[in-house]
MMTF fields as JSON, N, C-alpha, C and O atoms, coordinates in Angstrom:
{
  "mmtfVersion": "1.0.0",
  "mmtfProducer": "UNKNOWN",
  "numBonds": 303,
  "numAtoms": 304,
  "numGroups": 76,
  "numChains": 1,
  "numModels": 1,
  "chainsPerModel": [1],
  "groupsPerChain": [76],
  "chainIdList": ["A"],
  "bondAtomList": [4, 2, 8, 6, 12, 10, 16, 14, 20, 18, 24, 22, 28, 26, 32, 30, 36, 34, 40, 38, 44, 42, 48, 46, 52, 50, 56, 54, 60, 58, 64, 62, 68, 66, 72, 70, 76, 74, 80, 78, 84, 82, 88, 86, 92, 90, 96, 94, 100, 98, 104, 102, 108, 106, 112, 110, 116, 114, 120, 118, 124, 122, 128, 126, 132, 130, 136, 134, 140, 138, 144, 142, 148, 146, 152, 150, 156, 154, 160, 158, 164, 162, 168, 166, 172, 170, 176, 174, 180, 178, 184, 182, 188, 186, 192, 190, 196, 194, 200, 198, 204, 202, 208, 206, 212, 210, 216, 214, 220, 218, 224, 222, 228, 226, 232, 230, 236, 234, 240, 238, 244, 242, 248, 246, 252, 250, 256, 254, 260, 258, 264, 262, 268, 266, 272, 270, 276, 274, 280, 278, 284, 282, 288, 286, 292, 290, 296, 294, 300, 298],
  "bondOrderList": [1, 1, 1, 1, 1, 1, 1, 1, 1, 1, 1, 1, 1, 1, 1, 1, 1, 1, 1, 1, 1, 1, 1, 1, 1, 1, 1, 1, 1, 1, 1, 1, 1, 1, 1, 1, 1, 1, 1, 1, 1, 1, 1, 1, 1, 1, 1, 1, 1, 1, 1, 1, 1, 1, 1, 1, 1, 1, 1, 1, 1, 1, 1, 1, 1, 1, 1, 1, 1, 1, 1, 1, 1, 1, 1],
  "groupList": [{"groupName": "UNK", "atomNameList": ["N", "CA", "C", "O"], "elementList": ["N", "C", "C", "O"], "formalChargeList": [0, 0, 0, 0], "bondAtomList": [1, 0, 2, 1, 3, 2], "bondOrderList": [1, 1, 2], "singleLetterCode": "X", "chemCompType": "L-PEPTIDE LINKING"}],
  "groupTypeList": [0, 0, 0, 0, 0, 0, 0, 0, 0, 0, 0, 0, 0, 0, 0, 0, 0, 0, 0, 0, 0, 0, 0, 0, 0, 0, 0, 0, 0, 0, 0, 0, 0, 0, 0, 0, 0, 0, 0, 0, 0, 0, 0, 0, 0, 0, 0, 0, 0, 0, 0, 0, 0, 0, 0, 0, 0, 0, 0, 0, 0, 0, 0, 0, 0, 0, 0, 0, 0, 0, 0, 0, 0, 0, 0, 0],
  "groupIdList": [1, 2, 3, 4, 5, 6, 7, 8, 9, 10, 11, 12, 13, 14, 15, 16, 17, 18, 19, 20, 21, 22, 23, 24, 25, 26, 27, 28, 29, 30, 31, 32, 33, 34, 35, 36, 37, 38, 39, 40, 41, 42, 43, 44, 45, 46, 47, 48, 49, 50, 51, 52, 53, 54, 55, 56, 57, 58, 59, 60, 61, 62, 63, 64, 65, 66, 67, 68, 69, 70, 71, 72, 73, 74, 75, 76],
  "secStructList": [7, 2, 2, 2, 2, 6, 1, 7, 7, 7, 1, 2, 0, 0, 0, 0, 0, 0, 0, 6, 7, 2, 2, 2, 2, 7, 2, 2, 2, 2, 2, 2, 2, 2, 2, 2, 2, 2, 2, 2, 2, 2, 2, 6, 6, 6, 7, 7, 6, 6, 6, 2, 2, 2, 2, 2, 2, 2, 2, 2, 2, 2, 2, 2, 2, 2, 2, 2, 2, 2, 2, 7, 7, 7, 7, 7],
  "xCoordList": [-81.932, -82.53, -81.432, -81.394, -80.377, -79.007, -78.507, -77.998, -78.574, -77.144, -78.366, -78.023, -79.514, -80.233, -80.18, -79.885, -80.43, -80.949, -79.567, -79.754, -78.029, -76.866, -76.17, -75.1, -75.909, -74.355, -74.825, -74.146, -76.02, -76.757, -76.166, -75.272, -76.856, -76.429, -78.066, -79.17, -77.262, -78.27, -78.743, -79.807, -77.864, -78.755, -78.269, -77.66, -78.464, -78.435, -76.969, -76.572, -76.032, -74.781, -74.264, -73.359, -74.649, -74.341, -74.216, -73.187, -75.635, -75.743, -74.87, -73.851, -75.52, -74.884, -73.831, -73.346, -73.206, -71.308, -70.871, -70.678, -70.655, -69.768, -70.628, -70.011, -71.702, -72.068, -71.776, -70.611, -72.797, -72.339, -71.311, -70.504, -71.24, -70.257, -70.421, -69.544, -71.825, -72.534, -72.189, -72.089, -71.946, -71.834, -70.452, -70.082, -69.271, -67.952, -67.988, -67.282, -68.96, -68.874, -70.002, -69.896, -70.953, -72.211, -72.851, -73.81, -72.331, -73.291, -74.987, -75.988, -74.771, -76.303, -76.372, -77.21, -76.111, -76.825, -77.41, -78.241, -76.669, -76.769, -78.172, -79.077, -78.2, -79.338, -80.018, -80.179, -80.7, -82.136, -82.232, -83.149, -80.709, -81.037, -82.104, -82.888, -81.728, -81.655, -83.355, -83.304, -84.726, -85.85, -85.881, -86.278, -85.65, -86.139, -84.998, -85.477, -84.011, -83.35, -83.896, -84.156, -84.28, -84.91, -86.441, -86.751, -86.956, -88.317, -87.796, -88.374, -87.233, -86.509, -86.12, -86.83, -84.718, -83.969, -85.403, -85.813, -86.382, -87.502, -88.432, -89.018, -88.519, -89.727, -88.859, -89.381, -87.241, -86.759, -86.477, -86.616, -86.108, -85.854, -87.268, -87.135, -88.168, -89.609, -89.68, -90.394, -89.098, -89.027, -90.164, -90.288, -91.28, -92.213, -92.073, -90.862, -92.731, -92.115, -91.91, -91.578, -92.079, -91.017, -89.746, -89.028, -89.531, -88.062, -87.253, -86.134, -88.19, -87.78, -87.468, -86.437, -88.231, -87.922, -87.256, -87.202, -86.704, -85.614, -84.254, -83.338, -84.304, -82.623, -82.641, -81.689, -83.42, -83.509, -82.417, -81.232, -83.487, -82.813, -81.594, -80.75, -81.693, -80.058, -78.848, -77.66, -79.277, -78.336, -77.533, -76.374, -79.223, -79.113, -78.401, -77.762, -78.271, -78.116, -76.68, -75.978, -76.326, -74.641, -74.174, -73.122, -74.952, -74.164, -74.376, -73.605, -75.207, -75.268, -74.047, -73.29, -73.451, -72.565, -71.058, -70.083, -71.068, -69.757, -69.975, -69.003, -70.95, -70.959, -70.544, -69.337, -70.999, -70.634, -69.401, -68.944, -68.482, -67.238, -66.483, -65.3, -66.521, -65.678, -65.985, -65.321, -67.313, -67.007, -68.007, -67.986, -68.568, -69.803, -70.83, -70.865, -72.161, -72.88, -74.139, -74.034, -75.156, -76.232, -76.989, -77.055, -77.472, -78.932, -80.165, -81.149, -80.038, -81.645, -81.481, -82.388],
  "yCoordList": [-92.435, -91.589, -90.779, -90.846, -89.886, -89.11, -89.835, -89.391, -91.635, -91.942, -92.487, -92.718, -92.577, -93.136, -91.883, -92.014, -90.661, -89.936, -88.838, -88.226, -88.802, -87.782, -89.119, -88.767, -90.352, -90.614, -92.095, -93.072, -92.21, -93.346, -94.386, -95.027, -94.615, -96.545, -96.783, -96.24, -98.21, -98.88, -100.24, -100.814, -100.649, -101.936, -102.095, -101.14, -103.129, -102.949, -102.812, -101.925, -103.654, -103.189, -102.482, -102.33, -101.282, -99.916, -99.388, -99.088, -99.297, -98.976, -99.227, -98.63, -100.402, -101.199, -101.743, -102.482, -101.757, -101.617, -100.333, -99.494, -99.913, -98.931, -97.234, -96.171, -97.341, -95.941, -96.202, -96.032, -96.693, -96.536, -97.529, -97.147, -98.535, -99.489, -100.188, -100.648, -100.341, -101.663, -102.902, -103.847, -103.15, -104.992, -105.001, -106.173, -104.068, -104.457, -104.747, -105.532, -103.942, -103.861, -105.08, -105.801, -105.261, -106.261, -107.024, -106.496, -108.417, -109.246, -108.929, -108.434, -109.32, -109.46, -108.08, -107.882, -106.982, -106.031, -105.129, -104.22, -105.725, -105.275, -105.911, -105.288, -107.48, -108.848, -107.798, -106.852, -107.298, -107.025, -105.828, -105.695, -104.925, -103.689, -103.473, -102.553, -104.839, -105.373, -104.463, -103.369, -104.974, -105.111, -103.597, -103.203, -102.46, -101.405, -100.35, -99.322, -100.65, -100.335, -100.228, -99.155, -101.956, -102.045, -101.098, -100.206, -101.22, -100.409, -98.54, -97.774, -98.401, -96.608, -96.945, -96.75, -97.543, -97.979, -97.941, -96.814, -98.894, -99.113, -97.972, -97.894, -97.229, -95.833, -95.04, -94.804, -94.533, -93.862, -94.561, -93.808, -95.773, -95.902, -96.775, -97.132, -96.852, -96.797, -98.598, -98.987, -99.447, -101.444, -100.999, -100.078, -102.227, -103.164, -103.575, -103.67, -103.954, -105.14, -106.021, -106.367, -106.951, -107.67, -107.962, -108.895, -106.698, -106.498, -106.322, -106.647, -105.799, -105.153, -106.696, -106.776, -107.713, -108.606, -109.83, -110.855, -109.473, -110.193, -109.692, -110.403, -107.955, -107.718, -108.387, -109.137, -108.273, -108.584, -109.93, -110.013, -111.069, -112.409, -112.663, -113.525, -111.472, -111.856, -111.093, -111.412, -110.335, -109.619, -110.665, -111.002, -111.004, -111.758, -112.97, -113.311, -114.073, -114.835, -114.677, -115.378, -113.476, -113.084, -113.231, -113.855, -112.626, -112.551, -113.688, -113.656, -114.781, -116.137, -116.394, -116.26, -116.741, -117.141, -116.631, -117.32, -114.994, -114.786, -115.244, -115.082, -115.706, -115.604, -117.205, -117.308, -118.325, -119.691, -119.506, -119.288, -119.487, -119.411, -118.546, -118.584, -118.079, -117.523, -118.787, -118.893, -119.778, -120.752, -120.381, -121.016, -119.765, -119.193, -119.943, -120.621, -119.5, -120.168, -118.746, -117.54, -119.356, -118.308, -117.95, -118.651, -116.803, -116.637, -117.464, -117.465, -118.12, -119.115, -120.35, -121.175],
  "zCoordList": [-169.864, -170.874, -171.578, -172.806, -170.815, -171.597, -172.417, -173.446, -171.995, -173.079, -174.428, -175.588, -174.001, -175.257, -176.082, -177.27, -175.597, -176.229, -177.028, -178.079, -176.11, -176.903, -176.55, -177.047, -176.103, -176.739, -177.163, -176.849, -177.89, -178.705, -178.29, -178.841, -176.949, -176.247, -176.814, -176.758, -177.499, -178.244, -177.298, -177.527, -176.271, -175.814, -174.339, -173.856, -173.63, -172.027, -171.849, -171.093, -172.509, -172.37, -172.382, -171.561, -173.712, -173.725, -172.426, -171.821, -171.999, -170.53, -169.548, -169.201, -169.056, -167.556, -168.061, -167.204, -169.048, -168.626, -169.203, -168.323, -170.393, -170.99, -170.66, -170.602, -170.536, -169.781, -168.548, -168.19, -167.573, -165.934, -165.497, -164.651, -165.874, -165.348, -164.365, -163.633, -164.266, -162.82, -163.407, -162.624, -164.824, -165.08, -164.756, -164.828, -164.351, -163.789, -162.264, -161.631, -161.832, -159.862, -159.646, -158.654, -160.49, -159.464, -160.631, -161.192, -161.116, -162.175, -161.571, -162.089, -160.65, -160.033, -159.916, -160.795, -159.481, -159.985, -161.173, -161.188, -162.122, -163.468, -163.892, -164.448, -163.473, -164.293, -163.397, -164.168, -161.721, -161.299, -162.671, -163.481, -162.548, -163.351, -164.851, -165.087, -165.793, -166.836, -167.037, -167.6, -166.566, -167.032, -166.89, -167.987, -166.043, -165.841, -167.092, -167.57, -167.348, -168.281, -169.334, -169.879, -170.003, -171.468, -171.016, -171.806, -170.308, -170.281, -170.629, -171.4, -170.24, -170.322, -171.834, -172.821, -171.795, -174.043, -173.954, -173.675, -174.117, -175.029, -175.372, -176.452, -174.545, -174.292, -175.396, -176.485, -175.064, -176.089, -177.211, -178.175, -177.577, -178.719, -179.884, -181.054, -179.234, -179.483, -179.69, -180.614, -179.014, -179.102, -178.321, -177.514, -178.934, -178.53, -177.488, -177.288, -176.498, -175.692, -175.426, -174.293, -176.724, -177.175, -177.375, -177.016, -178.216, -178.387, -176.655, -176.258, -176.101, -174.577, -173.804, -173.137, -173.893, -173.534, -173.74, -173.061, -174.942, -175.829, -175.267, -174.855, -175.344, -174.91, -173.537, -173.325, -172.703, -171.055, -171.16, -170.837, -171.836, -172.255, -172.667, -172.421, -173.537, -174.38, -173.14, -173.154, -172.394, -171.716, -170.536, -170.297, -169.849, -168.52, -168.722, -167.726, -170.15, -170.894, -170.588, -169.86, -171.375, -171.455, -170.008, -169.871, -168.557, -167.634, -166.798, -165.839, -166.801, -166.925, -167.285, -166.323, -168.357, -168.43, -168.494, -168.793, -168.078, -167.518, -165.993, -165.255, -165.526, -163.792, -164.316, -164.101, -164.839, -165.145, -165.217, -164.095, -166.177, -166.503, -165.18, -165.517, -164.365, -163.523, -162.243, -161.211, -162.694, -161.611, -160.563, -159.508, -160.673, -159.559, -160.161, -161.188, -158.765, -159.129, -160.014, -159.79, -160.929, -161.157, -159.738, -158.729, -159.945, -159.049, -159.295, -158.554, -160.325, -160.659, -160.193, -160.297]
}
């Protein structure tokens, strides 16, 4: 809610890397993080939940494939 609301993080990344910094310490903890995040962004920045379930996709999407490229396997 602080960074939506004084240092305008606009999407899950904002968040879970460059505010707290869980997508550096835990892929997989960031992807469970992902849905309860966009639900909070979404409440303050007033997305549908739609939109709420689009960033989820596009986020989890992104760390899909930094976890691919480092040669690991996904959680799915």
């Amino acid at each position: 809610v602080y960074t939506a609301r004084h240092e305008m993080a606009l999407t899950l990344e904002d968040v879970l890397a460059r505010r707290i910094g869980l997508q550096f310490f835990s892929w997989h903890d960031s992807k469970q993080s992902a849905p309860v995040v966009a639900s909070i962004l979404g409440q303050e920045l007033g997305w549908p939940s739609l939109q709420q379930q689009e960033a989820v996709t596009t986020y989890t999407d992104k760390i899909d494939r930094l976890i691919s490229s480092a040669g690991l396997k996904t959680d799915e």
